[in-house]
C-alpha positions in Angstrom: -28.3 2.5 -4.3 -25.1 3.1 -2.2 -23.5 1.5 1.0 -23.2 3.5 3.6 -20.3 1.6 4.9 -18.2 1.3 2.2 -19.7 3.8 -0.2 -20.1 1.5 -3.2 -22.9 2.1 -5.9 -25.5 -0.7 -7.0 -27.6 -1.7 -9.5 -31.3 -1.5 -9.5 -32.4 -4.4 -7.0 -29.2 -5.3 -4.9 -30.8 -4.2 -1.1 -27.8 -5.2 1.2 -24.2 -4.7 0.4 -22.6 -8.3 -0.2 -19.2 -6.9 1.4 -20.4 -4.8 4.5 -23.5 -6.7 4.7 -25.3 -3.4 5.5 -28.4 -2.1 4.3 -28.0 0.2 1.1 -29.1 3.8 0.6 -30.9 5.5 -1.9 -28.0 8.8 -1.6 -24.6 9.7 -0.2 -24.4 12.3 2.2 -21.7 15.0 2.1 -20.4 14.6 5.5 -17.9 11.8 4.0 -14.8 13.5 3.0 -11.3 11.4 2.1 -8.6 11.0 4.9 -5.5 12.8 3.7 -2.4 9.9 4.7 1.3 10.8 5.1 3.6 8.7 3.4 7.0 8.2 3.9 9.5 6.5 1.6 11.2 3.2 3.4 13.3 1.0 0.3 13.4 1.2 -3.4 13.9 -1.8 -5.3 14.3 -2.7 -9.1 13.2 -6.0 -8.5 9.3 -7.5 -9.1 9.4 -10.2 -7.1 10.9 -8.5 -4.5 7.6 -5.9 -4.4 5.6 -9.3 -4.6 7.3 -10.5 -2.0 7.3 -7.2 0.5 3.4 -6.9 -0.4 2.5 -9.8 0.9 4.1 -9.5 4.2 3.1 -6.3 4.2 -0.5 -7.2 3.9 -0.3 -10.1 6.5 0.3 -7.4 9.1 -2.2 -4.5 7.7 0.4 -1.9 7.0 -0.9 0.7 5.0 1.6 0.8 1.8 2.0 1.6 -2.1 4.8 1.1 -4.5 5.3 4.2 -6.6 6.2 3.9 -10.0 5.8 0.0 -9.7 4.6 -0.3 -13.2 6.4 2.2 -14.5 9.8 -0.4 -14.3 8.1 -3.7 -16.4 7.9 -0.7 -19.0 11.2 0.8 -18.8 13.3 -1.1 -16.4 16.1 0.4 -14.4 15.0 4.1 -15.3 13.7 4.4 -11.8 13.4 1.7 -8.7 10.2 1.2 -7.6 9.7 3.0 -4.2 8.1 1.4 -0.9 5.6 4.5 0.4 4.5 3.6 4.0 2.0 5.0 6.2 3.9 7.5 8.6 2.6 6.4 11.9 3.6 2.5 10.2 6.9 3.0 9.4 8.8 1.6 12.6 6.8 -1.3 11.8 7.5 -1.9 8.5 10.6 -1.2 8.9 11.0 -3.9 11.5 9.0 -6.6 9.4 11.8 -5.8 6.7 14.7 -5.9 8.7 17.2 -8.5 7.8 15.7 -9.9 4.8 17.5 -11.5 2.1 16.0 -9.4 -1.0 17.6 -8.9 -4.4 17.7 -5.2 -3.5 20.7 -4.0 -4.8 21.7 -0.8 -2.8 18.7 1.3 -3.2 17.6 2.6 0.4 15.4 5.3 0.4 14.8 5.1 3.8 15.8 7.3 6.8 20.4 6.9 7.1 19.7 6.1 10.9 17.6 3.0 10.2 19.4 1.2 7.1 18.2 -1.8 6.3 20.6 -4.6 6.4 20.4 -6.9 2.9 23.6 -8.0 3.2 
């Protein structure tokens, strides 16, 4: 059984998805196909509670965000920051939201030269 909402799979039994609350389906249809998103790289930090700390805020407003190579520093740290990836059409906003924040961020601005953030 699948949502249609959601697109999860369930067991034998489970009638109603308990996120979506939504009556499930016995099959998928293959009209769903993924939504390609643009990315664009705003800040780069070493720091982990730095990408705590931006995730949160992040989240609070529903910017759509990922860290790449996040995990990749607990393993081998300062081989490569962590970078902020944000939503294209979201960056303006994040950028905002980030603006002026006191972060351990030593230096590493991957974002656009015109709109700096200010960590000093």
């Amino acid at each position: 059984m699948f949502c249609p909402e959601c697109r999860s799979e369930f067991i034998e039994g489970v009638t109603r998805c308990p996120v979506c609350d939504v009556d499930l389906i016995d099959e998928l249809g293959s009209e769903w196909k993924p939504e390609y998103i643009e990315y664009e790289q705003v800040l780069g930090t070493y720091n982990v509670a730095d990408i705590a700390f931006i995730k949160s805020l992040l989240d609070s407003e529903n910017i759509t965000y990922y860290f790449n190579a996040e995990h990749f520093t607990y393993v081998r740290p300062l081989a490569e920051p962590a970078r902020l990836m944000v939503k294209k059409d979201e960056v303006a906003i994040a950028r905002t939201l980030l603006k002026g924040l006191k972060l351990a961020i030593t230096g590493v601005n991957l974002g656009n030269d015109d709109d700096e953030m200010d960590n000093d």
